[in-house]
C-alpha positions in Angstrom: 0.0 0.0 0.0 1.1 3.3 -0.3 0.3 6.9 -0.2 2.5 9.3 -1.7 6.2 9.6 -3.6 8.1 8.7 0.0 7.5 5.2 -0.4 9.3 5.1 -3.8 11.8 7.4 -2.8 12.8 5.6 0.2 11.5 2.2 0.0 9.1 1.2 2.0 5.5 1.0 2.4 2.7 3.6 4.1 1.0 -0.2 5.3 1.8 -3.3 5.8 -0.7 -6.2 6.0 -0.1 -9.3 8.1 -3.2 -11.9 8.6 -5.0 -9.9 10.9 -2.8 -7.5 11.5 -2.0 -4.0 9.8 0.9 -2.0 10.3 0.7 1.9 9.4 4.1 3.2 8.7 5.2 7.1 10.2 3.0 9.3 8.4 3.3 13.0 8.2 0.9 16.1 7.5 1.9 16.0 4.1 -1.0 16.5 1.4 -0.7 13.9 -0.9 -2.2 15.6 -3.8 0.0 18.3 -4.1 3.1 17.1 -2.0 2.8 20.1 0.2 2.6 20.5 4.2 1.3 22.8 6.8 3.1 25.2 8.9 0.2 24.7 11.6 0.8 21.5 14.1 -3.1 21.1 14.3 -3.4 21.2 10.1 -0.2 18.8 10.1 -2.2 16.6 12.8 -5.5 16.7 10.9 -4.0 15.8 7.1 -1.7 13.2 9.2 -4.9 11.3 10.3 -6.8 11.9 7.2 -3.8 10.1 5.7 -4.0 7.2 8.1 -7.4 6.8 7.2 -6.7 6.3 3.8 -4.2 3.8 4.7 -6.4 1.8 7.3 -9.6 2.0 4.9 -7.2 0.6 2.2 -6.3 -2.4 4.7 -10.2 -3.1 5.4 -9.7 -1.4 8.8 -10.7 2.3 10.5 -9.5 3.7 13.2 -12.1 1.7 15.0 -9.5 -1.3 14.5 -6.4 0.5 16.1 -4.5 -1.0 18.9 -1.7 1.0 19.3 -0.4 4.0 18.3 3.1 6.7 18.6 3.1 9.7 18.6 6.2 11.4 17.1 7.1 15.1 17.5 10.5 17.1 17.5 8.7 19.9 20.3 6.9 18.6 23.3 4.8 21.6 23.5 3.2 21.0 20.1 2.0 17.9 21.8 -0.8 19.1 24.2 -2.8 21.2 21.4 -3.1 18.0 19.5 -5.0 16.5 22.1 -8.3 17.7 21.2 -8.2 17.0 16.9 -6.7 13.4 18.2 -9.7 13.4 21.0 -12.3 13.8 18.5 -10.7 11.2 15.6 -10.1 8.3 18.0 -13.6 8.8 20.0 -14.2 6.1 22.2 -11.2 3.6 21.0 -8.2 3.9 23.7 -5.4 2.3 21.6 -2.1 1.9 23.8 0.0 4.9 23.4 3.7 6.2 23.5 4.4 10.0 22.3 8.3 10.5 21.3 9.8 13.5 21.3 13.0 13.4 18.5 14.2 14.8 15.2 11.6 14.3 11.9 12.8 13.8 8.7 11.9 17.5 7.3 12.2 20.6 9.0 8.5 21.4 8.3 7.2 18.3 9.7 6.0 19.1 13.6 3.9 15.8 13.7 4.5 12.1 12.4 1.8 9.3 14.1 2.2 5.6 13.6 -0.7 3.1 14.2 -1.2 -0.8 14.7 -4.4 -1.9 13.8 -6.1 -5.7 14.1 -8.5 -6.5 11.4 -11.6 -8.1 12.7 -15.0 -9.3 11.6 -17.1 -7.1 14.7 -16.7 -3.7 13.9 -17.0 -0.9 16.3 -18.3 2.5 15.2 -16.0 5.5 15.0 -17.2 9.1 14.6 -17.0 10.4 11.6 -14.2 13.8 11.4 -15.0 17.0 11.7 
């Protein structure tokens, strides 16, 4: 699976599917379409979960389905302001979680978020985003 020119660039893949499992690689606030980012952490942290999405839906999964995410970010204080945009995505799933603070890839990039999601038959509801 993949989502934009990273992948070929570098070599690897936005997701990974094992069995059950699905493996979302570190995905940034970059717009796909037009190969462009945000200076804003909460635009980086909305287009970053849009782009998950896309991934996960591509798997058979939503955000429903995560079990574990990471949180990657180069300034701690970025962090808190996220909390309500990642609040409102997640809803009522409570994946584990481990937030790292350490050097992106790209100057521009404040946000990267990696998810672990189990594909299942039962499917819990997710709110739709804002």
């Amino acid at each position: 699976m993949s989502g934009s020119t990273f992948e070929e660039e570098i070599g690897y893949a936005r997701a990974v599917v094992d069995g059950e499992w699905v493996h979302v690689s570190g995905t940034t606030g970059f717009d796909y379409a037009t190969m462009t980012i945000s200076a804003d952490v909460i635009e980086q942290v909305e287009q970053s979960l849009r782009n998950v999405e896309s991934a996960l839906a591509e798997a058979g999964c939503s955000f429903a389905d995560v079990v574990r995410v990471r949180y990657l970010l180069p300034d701690r204080a970025d962090f808190p302001p996220c909390w309500p945009t990642l609040r409102r995505r997640f809803g009522d799933v409570r994946p584990a979680a481990t937030m790292l603070v350490c050097g992106l890839s790209d100057p521009r990039m404040k946000f990267e978020i990696e998810v672990y999601a189990r594909r299942r038959a039962e499917r819990r509801p997710v709110p739709a985003a804002d």
